[in-house]
Each structure stands twice: as structure tokens, then as C-alpha cells.
C-alpha positions in Angstrom: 119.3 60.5 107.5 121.8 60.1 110.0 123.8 63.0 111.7 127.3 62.5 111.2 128.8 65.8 113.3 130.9 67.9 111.1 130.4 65.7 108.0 126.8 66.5 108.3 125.4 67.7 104.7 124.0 70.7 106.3 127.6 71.9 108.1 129.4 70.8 104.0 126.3 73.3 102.6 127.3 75.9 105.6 131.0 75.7 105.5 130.3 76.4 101.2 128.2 79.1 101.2 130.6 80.8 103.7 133.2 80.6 101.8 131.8 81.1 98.4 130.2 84.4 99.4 133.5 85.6 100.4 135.6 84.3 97.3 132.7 85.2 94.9 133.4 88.7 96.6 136.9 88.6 96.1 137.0 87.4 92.4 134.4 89.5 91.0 134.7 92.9 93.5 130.8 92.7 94.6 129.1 90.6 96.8 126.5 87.9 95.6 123.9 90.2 96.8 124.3 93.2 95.6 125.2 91.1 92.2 121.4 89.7 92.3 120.0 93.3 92.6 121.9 95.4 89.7 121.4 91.9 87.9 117.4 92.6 88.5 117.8 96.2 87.7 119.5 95.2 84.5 116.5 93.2 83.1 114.2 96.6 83.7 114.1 100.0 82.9 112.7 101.3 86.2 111.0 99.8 89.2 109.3 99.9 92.4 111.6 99.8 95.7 109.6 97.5 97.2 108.9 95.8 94.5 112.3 94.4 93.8 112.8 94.2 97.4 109.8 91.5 97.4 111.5 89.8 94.1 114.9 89.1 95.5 113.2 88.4 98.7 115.4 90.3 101.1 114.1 92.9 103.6 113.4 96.5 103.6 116.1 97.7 105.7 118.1 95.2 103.4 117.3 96.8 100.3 117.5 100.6 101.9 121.0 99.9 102.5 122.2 98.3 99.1 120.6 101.0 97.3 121.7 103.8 99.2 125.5 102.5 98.8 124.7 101.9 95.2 123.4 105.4 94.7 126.2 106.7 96.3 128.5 104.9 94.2 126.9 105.9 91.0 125.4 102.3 90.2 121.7 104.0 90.1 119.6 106.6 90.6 116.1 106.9 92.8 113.2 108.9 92.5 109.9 109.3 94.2 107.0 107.8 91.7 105.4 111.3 90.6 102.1 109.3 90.4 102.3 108.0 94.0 104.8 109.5 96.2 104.5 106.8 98.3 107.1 104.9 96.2 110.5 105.1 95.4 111.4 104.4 92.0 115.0 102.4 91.1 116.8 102.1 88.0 121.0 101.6 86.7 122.9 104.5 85.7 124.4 104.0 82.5 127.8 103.5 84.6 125.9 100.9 86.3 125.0 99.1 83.5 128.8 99.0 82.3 129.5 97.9 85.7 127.1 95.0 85.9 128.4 93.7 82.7 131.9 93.3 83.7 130.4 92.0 87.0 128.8 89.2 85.0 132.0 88.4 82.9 133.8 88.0 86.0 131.0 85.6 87.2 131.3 83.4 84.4 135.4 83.4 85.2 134.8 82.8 88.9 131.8 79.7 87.9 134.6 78.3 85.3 137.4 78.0 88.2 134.6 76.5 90.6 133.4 74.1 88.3 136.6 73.5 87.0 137.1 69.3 86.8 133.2 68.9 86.5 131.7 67.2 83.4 128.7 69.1 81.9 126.8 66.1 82.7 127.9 66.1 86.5 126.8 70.0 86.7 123.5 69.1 85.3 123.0 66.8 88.1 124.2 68.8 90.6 122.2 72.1 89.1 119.0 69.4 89.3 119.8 68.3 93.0 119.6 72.1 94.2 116.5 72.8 92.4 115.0 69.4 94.4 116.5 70.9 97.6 114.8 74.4 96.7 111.9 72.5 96.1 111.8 70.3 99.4 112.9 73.1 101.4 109.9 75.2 100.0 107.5 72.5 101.6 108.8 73.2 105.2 106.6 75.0 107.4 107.8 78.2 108.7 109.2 81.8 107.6 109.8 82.2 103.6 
């Protein structure tokens, strides 16, 4: 494939994400990040630190920070694992669960506008041309 300067597919998926994070931020009041991790905590009662760090594939100091914010902010509570102090357990306050679910409603509103003009058939095909990307991209040698 042929490099074709700014038109490049690479600089279109750059220029995207960029602003995508930041309207996605906007629209729904938390950034994509911070969505993925109360979205994880949502699905469990309780985990390990580390092991939702490893799950959404971020780093420690990554996950420190989210969750110390978070904690601050009333979204969840931590706790030392009584059975292994050498883990920190995680979990959603109840106000974090509220919050979560209106995070997601305003997801769905912010993937309607964004979508908005595309047949189901042409987000199918797009959906499938990420996964292939994910896919390919997972073949590449070098850092995960």
C-alpha cells in the first residue's frame, strides 16, 4: 500500500481517535478510559488491582491513578485482600454504579450521532474491518 502523506490510512485513524477521545469526553463527561474500567468493575463484584489492570491492558501507574481519582470521587472503594495483603481489592460504590449507567446511556447517544447516516449493514462492515485490523495488528511483532 502506497503512502499518500496526510491522506495516509494511518494519519485518517490518528486524526479519529484524537478527536473522538476528546468529543466522547465531552458528550458523555468521562473519558473512554476511565469508561472501560468502571464498565469492567460493573460486570464484577470485587477484583484484583492488578488483575483488571492486566484485563484492560493499561499499566500500573495507569491504573493507580484512575482509581485513586475514582476513589476520590466516590466511583469505588479499595481494600487490601485480608487473605493476601499483597493485593488491593476494587469494586463500584453504589453511586458508582448509578454513574456508570448514565455513562453508558450517554454512550449509546454519542454512538447514535457518530453513526448517524450509516446503514446497519455499513456498520457491520465497518465493526468487521476493525476486528481484521485488531487481528492483523495482533500478528506484528513487538510490544502488546
Amino acid at each position: 500500500m502506497k503512502d499518500s502523506g496526510d491522506n495516509s490510512i494511518i494519519d485518517k485513524l490518528q486524526n479519529f481517535y484524537i478527536q473522538l477521545i476528546s468529543k466522547f469526553g465531552h458528550c458523555t463527561g468521562i473519558s473512554p478510559s476511565r469508561f472501560r474500567l468502571m464498565q469492567q468493575l460493573f460486570h464484577v463484584d470485587e477484583i484484583n488491582q492488578t488483575t483488571l489492570q492486566k484485563e484492560l491492558q493499561i499499566d500500573r501507574a495507569a491504573i493507580t491513578r484512575h482509581l485513586k481519582q475514582l476513589e476520590g470521587d466516590g466511583i469505588v472503594t479499595r481494600r487490601i485482600n485480608p487473605d493476601d495483603n499483597r493485593f488491593t481489592l476494587v469494586r463500584l460504590t453504589d453511586h458508582g454504579r448509578q454513574e456508570i449507567v448514565a455513562y453508558r446511556e450517554e454512550k449509546i447517544l454519542f454512538m447514535a450521532q457518530l453513526l448517524q447516516g450509516f446503514s446497519e449493514e455499513e456498520q457491520k462492515l465497518f465493526a468487521n474491518m476493525i476486528e481484521r485490523m485488531q487481528e492483523n495488528i495482533n500478528h506484528i511483532k513487538g510490544e502488546n
